[in-house]
C-alpha positions as CSV (number, residue, x, y, z in Angstrom):
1,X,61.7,96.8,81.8
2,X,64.3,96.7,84.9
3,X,63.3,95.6,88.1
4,X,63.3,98.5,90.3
5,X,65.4,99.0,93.7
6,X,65.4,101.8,96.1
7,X,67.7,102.1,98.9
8,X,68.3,104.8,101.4
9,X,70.5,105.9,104.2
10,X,68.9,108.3,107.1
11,X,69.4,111.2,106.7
12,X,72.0,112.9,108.8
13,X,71.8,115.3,111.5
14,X,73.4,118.7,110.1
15,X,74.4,119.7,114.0
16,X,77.0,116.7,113.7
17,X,80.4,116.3,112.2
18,X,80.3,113.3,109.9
19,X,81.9,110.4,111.6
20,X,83.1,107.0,111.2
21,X,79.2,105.7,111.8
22,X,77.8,107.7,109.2
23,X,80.3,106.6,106.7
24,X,79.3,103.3,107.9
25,X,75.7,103.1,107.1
26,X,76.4,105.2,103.6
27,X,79.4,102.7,102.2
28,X,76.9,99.9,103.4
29,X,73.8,101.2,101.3
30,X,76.6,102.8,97.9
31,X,77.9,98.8,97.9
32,X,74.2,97.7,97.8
33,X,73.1,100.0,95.1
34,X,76.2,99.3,93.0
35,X,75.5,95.2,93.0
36,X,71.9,96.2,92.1
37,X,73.4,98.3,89.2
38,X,75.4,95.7,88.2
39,X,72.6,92.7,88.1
40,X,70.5,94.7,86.0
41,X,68.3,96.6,88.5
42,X,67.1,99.9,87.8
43,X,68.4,101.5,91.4
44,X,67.6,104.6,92.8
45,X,69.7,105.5,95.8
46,X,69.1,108.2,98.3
47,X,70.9,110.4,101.3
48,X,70.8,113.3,102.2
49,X,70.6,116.3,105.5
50,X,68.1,116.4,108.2
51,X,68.2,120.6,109.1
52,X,65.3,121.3,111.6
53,X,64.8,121.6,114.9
54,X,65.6,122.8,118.2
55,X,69.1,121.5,117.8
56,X,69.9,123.5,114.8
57,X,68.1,126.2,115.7
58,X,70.0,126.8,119.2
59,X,73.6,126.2,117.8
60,X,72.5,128.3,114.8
61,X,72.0,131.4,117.9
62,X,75.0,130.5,119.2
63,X,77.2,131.0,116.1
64,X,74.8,133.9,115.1
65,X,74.2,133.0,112.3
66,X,70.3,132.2,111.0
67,X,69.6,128.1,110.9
68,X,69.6,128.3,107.1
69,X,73.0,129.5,107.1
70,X,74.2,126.8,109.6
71,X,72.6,123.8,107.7
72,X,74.0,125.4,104.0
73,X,77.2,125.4,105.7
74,X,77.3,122.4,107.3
75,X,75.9,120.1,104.5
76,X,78.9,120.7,102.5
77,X,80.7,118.2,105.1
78,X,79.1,115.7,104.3
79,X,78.8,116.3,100.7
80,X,82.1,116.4,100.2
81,X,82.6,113.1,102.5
82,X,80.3,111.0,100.3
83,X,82.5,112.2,97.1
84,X,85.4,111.1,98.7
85,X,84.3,108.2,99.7
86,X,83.0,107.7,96.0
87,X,79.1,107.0,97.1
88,X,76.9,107.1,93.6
89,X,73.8,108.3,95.4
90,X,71.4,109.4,92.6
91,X,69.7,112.5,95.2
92,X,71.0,114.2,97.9
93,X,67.4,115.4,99.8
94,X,68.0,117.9,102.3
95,X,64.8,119.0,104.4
96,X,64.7,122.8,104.2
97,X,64.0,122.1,100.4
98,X,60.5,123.1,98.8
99,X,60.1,119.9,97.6
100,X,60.6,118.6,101.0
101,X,58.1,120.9,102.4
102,X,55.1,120.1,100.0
103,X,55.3,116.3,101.2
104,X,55.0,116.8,104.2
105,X,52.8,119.5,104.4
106,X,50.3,117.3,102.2
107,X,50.6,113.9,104.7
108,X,50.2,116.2,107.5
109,X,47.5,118.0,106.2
110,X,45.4,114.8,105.3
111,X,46.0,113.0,108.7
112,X,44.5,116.0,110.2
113,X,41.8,115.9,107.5
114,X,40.7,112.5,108.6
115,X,41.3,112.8,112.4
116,X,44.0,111.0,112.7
117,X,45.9,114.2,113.5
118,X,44.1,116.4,116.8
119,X,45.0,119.0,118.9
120,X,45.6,118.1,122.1
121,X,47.9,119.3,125.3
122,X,51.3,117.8,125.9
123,X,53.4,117.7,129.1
124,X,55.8,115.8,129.8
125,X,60.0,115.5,130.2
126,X,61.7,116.6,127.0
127,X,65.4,115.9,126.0
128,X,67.0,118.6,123.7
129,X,70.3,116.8,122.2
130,X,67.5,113.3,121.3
131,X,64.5,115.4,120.4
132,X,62.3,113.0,122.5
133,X,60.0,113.3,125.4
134,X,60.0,110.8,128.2
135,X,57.0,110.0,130.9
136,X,58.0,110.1,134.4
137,X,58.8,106.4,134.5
138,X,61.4,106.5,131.9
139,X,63.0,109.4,133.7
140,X,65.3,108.0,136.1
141,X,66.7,111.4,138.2
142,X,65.8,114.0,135.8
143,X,68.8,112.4,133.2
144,X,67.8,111.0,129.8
145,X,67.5,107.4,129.2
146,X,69.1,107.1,125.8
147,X,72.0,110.0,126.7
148,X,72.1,110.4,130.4
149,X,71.8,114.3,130.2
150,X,69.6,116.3,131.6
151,X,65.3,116.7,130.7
152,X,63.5,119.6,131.5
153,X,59.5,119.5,131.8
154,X,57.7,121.2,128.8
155,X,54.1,121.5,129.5
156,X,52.2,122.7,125.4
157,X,50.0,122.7,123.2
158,X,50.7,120.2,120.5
159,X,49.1,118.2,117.7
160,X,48.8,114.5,118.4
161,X,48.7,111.4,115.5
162,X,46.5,108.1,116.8
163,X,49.6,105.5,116.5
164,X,47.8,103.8,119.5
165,X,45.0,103.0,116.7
166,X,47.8,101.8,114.4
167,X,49.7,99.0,117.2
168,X,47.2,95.9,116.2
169,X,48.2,96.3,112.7
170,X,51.6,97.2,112.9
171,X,51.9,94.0,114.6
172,X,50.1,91.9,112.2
173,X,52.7,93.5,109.6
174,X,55.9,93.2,111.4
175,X,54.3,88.8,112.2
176,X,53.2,87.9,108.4
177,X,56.9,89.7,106.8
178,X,58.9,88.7,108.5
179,X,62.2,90.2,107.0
180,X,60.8,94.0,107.3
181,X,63.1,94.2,110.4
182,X,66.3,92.8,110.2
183,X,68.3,91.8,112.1
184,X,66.3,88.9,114.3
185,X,67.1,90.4,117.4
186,X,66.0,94.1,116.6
187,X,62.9,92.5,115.2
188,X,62.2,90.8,118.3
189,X,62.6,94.0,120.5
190,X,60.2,95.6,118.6
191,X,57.7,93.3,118.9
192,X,57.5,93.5,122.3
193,X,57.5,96.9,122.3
194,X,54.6,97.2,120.5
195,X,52.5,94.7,122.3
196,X,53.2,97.2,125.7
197,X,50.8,99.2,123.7
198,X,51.6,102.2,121.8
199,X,50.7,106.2,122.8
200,X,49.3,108.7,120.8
201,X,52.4,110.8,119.5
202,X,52.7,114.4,119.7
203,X,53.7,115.4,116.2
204,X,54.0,119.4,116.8
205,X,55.9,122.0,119.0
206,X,55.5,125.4,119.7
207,X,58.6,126.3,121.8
208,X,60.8,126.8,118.8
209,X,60.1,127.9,114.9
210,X,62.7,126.3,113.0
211,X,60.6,123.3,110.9
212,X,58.1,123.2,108.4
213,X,54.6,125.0,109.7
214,X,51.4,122.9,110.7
215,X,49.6,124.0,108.3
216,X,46.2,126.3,108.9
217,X,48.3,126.7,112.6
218,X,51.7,128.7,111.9
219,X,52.1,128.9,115.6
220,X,53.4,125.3,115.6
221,X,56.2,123.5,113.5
222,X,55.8,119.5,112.6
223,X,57.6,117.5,114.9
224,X,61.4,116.8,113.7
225,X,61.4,113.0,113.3
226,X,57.4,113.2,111.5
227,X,59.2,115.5,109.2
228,X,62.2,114.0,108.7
229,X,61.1,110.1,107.7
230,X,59.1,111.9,105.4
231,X,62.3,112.7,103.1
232,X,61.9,109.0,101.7
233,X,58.7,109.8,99.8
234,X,59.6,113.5,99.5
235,X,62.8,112.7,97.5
236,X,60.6,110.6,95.0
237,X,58.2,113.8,94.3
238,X,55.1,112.6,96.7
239,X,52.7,113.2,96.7
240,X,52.9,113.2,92.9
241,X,52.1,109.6,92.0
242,X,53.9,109.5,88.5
243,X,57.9,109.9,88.4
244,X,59.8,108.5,90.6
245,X,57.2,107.7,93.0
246,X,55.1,105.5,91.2
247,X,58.5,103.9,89.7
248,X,60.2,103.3,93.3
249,X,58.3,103.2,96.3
250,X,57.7,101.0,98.7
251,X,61.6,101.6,99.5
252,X,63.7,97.6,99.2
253,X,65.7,99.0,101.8
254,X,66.1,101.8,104.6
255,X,69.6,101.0,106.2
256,X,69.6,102.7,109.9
257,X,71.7,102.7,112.9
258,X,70.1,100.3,116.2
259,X,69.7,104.1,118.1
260,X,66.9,105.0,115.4
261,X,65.3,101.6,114.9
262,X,61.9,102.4,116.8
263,X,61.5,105.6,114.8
264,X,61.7,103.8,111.5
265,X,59.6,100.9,112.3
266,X,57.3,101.8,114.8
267,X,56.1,105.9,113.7
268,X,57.4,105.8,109.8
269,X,55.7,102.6,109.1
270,X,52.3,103.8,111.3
271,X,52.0,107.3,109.7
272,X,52.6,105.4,106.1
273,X,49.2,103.1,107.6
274,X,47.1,105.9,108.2
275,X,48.1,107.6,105.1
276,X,46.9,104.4,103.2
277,X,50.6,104.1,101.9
278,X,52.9,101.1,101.2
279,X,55.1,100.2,103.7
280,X,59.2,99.5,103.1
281,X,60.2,96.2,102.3
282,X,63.3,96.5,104.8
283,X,65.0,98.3,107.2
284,X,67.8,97.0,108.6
285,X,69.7,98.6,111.6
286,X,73.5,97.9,111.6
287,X,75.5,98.2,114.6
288,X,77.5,100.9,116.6
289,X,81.3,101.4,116.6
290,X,83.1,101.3,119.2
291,X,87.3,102.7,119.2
292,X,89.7,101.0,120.5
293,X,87.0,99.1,122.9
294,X,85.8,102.5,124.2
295,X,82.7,104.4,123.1
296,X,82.7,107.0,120.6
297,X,82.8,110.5,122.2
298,X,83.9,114.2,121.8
299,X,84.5,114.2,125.4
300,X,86.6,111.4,125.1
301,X,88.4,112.8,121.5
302,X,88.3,109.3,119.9
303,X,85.9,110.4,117.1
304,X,87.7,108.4,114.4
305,X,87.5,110.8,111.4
306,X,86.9,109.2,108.0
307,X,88.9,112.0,106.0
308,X,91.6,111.4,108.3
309,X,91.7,107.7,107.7
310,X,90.8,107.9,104.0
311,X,93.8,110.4,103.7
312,X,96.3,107.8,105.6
313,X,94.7,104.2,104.2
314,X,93.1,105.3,100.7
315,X,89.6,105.1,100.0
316,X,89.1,101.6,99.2
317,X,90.6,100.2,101.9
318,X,88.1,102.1,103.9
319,X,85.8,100.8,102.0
320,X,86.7,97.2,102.6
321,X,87.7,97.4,106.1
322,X,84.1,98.9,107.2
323,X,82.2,95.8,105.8
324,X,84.8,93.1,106.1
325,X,85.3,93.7,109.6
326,X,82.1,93.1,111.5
327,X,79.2,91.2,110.4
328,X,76.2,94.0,109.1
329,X,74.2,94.2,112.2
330,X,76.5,93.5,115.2
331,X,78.6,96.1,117.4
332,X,82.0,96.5,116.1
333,X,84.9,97.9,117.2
334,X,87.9,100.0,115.3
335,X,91.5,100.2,115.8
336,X,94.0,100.8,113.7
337,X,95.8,97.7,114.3
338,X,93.0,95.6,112.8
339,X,93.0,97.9,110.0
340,X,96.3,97.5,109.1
341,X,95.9,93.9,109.1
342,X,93.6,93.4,106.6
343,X,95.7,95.9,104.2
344,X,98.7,93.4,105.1
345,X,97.3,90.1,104.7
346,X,93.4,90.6,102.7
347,X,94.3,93.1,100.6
348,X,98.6,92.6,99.9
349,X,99.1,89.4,100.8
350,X,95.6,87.9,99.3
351,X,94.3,90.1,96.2
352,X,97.6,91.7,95.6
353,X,99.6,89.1,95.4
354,X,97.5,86.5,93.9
355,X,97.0,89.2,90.7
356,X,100.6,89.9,91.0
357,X,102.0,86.8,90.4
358,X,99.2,85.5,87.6
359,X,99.9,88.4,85.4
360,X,104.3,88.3,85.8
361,X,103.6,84.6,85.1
362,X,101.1,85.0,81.7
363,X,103.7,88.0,80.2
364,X,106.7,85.3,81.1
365,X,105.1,82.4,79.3
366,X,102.8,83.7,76.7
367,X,104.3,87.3,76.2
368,X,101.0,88.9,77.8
369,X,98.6,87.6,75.2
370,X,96.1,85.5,76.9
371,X,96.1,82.0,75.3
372,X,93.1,79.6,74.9
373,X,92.4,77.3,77.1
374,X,92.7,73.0,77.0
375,X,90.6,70.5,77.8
376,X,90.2,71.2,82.3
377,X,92.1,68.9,84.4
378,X,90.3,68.1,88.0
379,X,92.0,70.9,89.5
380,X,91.3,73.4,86.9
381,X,87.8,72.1,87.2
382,X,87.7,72.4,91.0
383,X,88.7,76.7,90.9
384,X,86.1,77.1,87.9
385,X,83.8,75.2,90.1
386,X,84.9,77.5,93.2
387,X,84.5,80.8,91.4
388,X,80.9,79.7,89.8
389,X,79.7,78.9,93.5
390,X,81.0,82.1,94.5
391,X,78.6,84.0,92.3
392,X,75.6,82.7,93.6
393,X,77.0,82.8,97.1
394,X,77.5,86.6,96.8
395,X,74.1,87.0,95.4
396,X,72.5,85.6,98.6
397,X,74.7,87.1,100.8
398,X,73.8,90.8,99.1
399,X,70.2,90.3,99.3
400,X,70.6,88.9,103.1
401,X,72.9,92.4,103.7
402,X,75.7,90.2,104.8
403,X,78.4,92.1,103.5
404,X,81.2,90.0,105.6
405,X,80.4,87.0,104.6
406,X,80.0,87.9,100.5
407,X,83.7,89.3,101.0
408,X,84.3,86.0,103.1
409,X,83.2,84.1,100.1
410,X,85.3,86.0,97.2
411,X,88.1,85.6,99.2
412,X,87.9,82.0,99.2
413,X,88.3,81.9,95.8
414,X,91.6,84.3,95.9
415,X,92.9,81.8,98.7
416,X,91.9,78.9,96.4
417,X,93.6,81.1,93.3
418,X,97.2,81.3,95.1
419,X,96.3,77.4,96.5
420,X,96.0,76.2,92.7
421,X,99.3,78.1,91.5
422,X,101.1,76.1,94.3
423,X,99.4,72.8,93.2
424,X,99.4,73.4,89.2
425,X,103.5,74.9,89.5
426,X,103.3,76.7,86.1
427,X,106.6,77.5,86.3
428,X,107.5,73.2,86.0
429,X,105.1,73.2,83.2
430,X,106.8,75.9,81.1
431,X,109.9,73.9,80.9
432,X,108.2,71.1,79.5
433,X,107.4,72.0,75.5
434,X,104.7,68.6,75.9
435,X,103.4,70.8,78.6
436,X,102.2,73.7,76.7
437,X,98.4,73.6,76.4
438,X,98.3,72.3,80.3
439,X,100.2,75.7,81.0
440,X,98.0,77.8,78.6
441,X,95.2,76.5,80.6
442,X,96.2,76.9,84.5
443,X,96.9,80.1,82.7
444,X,93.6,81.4,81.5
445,X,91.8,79.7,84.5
446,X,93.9,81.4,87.0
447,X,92.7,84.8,85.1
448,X,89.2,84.3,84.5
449,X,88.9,83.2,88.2
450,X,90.3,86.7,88.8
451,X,88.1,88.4,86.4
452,X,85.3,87.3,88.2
453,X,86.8,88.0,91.6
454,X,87.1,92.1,90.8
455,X,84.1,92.0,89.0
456,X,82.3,91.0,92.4
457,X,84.9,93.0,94.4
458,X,83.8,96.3,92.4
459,X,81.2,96.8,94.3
460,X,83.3,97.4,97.1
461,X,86.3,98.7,96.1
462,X,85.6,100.1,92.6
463,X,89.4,101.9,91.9
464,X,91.0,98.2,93.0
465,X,88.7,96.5,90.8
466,X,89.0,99.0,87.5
467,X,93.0,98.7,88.0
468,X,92.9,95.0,88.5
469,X,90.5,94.7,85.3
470,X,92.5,96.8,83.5
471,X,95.1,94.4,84.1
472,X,93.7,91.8,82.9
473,X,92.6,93.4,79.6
474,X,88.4,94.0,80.7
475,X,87.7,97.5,80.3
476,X,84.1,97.5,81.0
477,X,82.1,97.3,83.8
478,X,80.6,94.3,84.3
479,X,77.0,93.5,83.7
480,X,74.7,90.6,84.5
481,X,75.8,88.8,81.0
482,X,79.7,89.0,82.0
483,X,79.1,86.7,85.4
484,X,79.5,83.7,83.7
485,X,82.7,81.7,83.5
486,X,84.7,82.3,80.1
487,X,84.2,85.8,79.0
488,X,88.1,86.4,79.0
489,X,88.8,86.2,75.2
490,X,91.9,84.5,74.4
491,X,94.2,86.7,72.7
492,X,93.4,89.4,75.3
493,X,97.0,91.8,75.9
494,X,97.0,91.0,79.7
495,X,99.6,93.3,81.2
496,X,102.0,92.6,84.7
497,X,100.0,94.4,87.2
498,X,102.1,96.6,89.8
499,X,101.2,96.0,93.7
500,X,97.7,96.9,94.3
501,X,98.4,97.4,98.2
502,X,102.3,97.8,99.5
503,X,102.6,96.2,102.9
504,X,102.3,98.9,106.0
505,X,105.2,97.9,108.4
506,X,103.6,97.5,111.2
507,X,106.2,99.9,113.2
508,X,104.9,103.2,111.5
């Protein structure tokens, strides 16, 4: 049987337009799930809509229009986005769905059940746009901490769940794995926020009727962020223990932004606890972009769009640029000069040219018909030896998140590619006749280096890497078995591949 791996995004707010962040954290967790795919791991891949809440309820007024309406409406952005954008998420869970519903409705009900769920009387200052109350201390002139717009005091009755019985063991948890949050830093802030001590968290409201019912008291809906971590397990058919459920969970990996870390490993993992449920391998909170050094904001109209950029770049170069350009887990910041950049010297200059010139070369000297390789020379030995470190390089990389430096590391190998071209000169061996098995080998070596390179860069850019392969006579997709040197059959009909990525000029 496979191994199994589950991966999810969040699941994203249907009040917002889908930006450059959310495309972010989704190519991030697609790239992920298709290496998985690709080693031989059963993978199981999840997004999808969060739809309650005061939020959606109040711009749902607005446009009158009922909630429902808004969130069916809306969704489509974003399901059309990840097509786009090529994600191969196997469910889309959105929260106003009945299976949605009966998961949380049964984790809520059996907190309650065993007290770890009261009724109890709330008051305190409440931000709309973040969904969260603050105490008095965190208020600092009536603004919110986290988005500096205004609170208003909201004084209820609301159900409450014991996470100050959890902190002890939370803590324990987050000291004896050490990898459950990632990066180090975020790990380390959490940590001391749970040894302030964590408060009981009220996990209901009754000012608004847009969620999912407590249930035995329809006067109050379930908290949006107690409902909305739930759509991991929902997604999987909890609280059904066979399926999916039984087959996936604990989750390998929730990939987050830094704004909802606490949520995700401070409540999701304590309301998993009291449950008696396993707790996620991983979640690993990636940076924020910034544009152009500025902030994202509609205020500011520098929301970069990812339609619009897929539309002017192509989707793979989207694709690249998002997890070439930062390391997974630090701030970055997009411009469209950088962008072009890395089309004009990664992508043309690198990969482009590299596959270019190897295949005008092999249809030159040998017609297009692969020929079999000699006895290796040192420097045929040395790029075998590259592209064979590169494997296992990517492989730690992938499981570390650090999609960078696996691209860093492929792209060693095309530098070392157009390097060895330079030092081998086929074009002196072909017109030496003694020469011919030397020229048959730089030949194949130069071409199984770059059948390895797509097959890794597939992941990532999965039309490049089909054209490329296609190229170069593989047809498949690559498996497990085919990441091994020398699976380029000789007598393959390699064909003179056209420019994978023209040059911008950087005057347009």
């Amino acid at each position: 049987m496979k191994p199994s791996f589950y991966v999810t995004t969040p699941i994203y707010y249907v009040n917002d337009v889908p930006h450059i962040g959310h495309a972010y954290t989704t190519v991030a967790a697609d790239v992920l799930a298709r290496y998985k795919r690709m080693k031989g791991f059963d993978v199981f891949f999840l997004t999808g809509s969060d739809e309650h809440g005061q939020k959606v309820e109040k711009a749902a007024q607005t446009n009158g229009e009922t909630p429902l309406e808004l969130a069916d409406r809306v969704v489509k952005r974003f399901q059309a986005l990840w097509e786009k954008l090529g994600i191969s998420h196997n469910d889309f869970i959105r929260t106003t769905q009945e299976r949605h519903k009966q998961g949380v409705t049964h984790i809520f009900k059996q907190l309650m059940e065993q007290g770890d769920i009261y009724l109890g009387e709330y008051e305190d200052w409440y931000c709309t746009p973040c969904e969260t109350f603050w105490t008095e201390t965190q208020v600092e002139d009536g603004k919110c901490p986290d988005c500096n717009r205004p609170v208003e005091k909201l004084k209820e009755e609301s159900y409450f769940f014991k996470m100050s019985a959890y902190g002890e063991k939370l803590l324990a948890h987050i000291e004896a794995n050490p990898d459950f949050i990632q990066p180090k830093t975020r790990r380390n802030e959490i940590i001391s926020f749970v040894k302030e001590g964590l408060r009981d968290l009220s996990v209901s409201r009754t000012s608004f009727s847009w969620g999912i019912p407590v249930p035995g008291n329809e006067r109050h809906v379930i908290y949006v962020w107690f409902d909305a971590l739930t759509n991991y397990i929902s997604a999987l058919g909890y609280p059904n223990a066979d399926g999916n459920y039984g087959r996936y969970w604990p989750a390998d990996a929730h990939l987050i932004g830094k704004d909802i870390l606490r949520f995700h490993t401070v409540y999701w993992p304590t309301f998993l606890m009291a449950a008696g449920l396993p707790i996620p391998q991983k979640v690993f909170a990636h940076g924020w972009w910034t544009v152009e050094g500025q902030k994202m904001s509609k205020s500011l109209q520098n929301v970069v769009e990812p339609n619009m950029l897929i539309d002017k770049y192509g989707v793979d170069v989207v694709r690249y640029f998002l997890l070439r350009e930062v390391p997974f887990g630090l701030d970055g910041d997009f411009s469209h000069g950088s962008l072009i950049n890395r089309i004009n010297s990664d992508l043309a200059n690198d990969l482009g040219n590299l596959l270019s010139r190897s295949t005008a070369m092999l249809v030159k000297y040998f017609d297009g018909i692969l020929p079999a390789p000699g006895p290796l020379s040192e420097l045929d030995a040395t790029l075998k030896t590259k592209a064979e470190a590169m494997l296992a390089a990517v492989d730690n990389c992938m499981d570390e998140l650090a999609f960078s430096k696996a691209l860093q590391s492929i792209w060693d190998v095309i530098s070392a590619g157009n390097k060895y071209i330079d030092e081998t000169a086929p074009w002196g061996l072909a017109k030496d006749p003694a020469k011919r098995e030397q020229l048959a080998t730089v030949m194949y070596c130069l071409l199984e280096a770059q059948r390895l390179v797509h097959s890794l860069v597939a992941p990532f850019m999965p039309q490049t890497a089909r054209k490329a392969l296609a190229c170069l006579g593989w047809q498949k997709e690559a498996t497990e078995e085919d990441l091994v040197w020398g699976k380029l059959a000789p007598g393959t009909i390699i064909e003179k591949a056209a420019a994978l990525f023209p040059r911008i000029e950087t005057k347009e």
